[in-house]
C-alpha positions as CSV (number, residue, x, y, z in Angstrom):
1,X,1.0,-1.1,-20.8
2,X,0.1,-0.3,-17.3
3,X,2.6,-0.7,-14.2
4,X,0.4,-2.4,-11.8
5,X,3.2,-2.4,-8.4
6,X,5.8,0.4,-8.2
7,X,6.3,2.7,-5.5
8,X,5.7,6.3,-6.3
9,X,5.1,7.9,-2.1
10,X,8.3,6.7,-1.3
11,X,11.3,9.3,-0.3
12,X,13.5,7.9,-3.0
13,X,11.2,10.2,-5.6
14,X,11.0,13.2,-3.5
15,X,13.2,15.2,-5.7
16,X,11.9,14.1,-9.1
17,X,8.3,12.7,-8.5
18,X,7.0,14.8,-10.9
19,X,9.1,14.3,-13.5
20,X,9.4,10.7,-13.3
21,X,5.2,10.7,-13.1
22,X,5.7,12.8,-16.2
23,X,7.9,10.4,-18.2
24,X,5.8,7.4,-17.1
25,X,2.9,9.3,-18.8
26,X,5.0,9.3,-22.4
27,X,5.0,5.3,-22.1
28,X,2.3,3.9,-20.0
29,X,-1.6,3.7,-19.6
30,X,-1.3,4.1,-16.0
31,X,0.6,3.5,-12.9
32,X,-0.6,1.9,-9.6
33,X,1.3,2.7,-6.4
34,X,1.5,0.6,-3.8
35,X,0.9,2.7,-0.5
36,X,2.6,0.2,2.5
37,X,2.7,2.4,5.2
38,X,0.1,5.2,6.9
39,X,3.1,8.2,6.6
40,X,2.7,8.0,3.2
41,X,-1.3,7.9,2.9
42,X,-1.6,11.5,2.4
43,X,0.8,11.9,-0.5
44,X,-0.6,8.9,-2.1
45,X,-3.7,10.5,-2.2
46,X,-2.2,13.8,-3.5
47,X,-1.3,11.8,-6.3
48,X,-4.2,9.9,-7.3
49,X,-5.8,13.4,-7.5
50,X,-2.9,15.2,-9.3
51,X,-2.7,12.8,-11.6
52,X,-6.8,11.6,-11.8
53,X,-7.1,8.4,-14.1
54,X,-3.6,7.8,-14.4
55,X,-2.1,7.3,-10.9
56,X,-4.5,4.2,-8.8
57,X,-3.2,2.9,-5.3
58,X,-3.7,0.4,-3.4
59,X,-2.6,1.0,0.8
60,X,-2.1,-1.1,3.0
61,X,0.6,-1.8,6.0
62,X,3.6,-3.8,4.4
63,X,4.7,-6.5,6.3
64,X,8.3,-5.1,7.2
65,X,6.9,-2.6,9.1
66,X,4.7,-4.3,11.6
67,X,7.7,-3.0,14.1
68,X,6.8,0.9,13.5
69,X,2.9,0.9,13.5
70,X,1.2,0.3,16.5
71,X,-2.5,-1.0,17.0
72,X,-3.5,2.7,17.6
73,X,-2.1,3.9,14.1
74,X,-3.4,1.2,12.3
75,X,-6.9,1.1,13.7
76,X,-6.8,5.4,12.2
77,X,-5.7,4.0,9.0
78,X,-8.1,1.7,8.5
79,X,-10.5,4.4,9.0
80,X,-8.6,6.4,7.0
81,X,-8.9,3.6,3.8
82,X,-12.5,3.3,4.1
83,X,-12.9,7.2,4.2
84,X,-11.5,7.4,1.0
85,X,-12.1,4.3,-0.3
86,X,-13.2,5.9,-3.7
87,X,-9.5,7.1,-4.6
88,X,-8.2,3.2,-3.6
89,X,-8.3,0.4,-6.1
90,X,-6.9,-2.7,-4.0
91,X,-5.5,-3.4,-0.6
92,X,-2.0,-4.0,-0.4
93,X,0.8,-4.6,0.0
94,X,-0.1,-6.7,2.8
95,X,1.1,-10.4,3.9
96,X,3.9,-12.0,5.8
97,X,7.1,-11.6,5.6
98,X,10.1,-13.9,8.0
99,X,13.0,-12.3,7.2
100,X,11.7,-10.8,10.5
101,X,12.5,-13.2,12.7
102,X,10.9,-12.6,15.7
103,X,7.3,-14.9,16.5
104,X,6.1,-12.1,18.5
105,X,6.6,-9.7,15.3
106,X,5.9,-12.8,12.9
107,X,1.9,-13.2,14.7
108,X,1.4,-9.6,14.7
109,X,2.3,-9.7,11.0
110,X,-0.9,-12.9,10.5
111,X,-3.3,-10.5,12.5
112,X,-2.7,-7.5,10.5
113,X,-3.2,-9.3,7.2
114,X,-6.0,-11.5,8.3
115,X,-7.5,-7.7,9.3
116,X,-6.5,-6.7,5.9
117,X,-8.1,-9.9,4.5
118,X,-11.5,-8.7,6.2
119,X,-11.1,-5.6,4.7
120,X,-10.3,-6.5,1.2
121,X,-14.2,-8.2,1.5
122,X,-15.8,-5.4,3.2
123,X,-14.9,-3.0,0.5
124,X,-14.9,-5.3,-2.7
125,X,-11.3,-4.4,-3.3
126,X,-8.7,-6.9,-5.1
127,X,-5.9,-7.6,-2.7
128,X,-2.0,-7.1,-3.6
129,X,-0.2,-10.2,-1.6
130,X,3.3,-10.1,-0.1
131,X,5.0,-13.3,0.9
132,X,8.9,-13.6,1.8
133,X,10.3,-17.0,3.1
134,X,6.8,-17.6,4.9
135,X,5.2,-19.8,1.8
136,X,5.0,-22.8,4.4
């Protein structure tokens, strides 16, 4: 069995990463964490290389935090991905999300995931898609 969407860079496991890694190893094939925001790049990659053939990632910008990441940070994390595009097995989790409910906010979200859409083709990565009460 292999968990294909969890969330291993974020805070909530900074006191037991390890150990939690350690017992996922007792039960599972693998793990793939979802990287969805550029703080958490670096760690993610720590990981894939701590833990070489059993933690994958895929990165991305997660819709819910179009608000924190401005076009500066995101055009360095995209160079960022294809840098080390070798340690990253999909792009995502990326898509749109309206439980934010501003349009301004709401477009910004379609251009970043159209640009993640481009990117998912230019590197001949699988894509993971987030959608929340934008299916219309």
């Amino acid at each position: 069995m292999i968990d294909v969407h969890c969330h291993l860079e974020q805070s909530d496991y900074d006191r037991d990463r390890d150990e939690v890694i350690e017992k996922c190893k007792k039960e599972l094939k693998a793990v793939i964490t979802c990287c969805a925001h550029p703080r958490n790049f670096d760690l993610t990659i720590q990981m894939v290389n701590k833990y070489e053939n059993f933690i994958f990632t895929t990165v991305s910008i997660h819709p819910i935090h179009i608000k924190e990441v401005d076009e500066k940070q995101q055009k360095e994390f995209f160079e960022l991905i294809r840098k080390d595009r070798n340690k990253i097995v999909g792009i995502g989790e990326t898509g749109l999300d309206y439980e934010i409910e501003e349009e301004e906010f709401r477009e910004k979200q379609k251009q970043l995931f159209l640009q993640f859409i481009e990117l998912s083709k230019e590197l001949n990565l699988p894509m993971v898609v987030h959608g929340r009460a934008a299916f219309e």
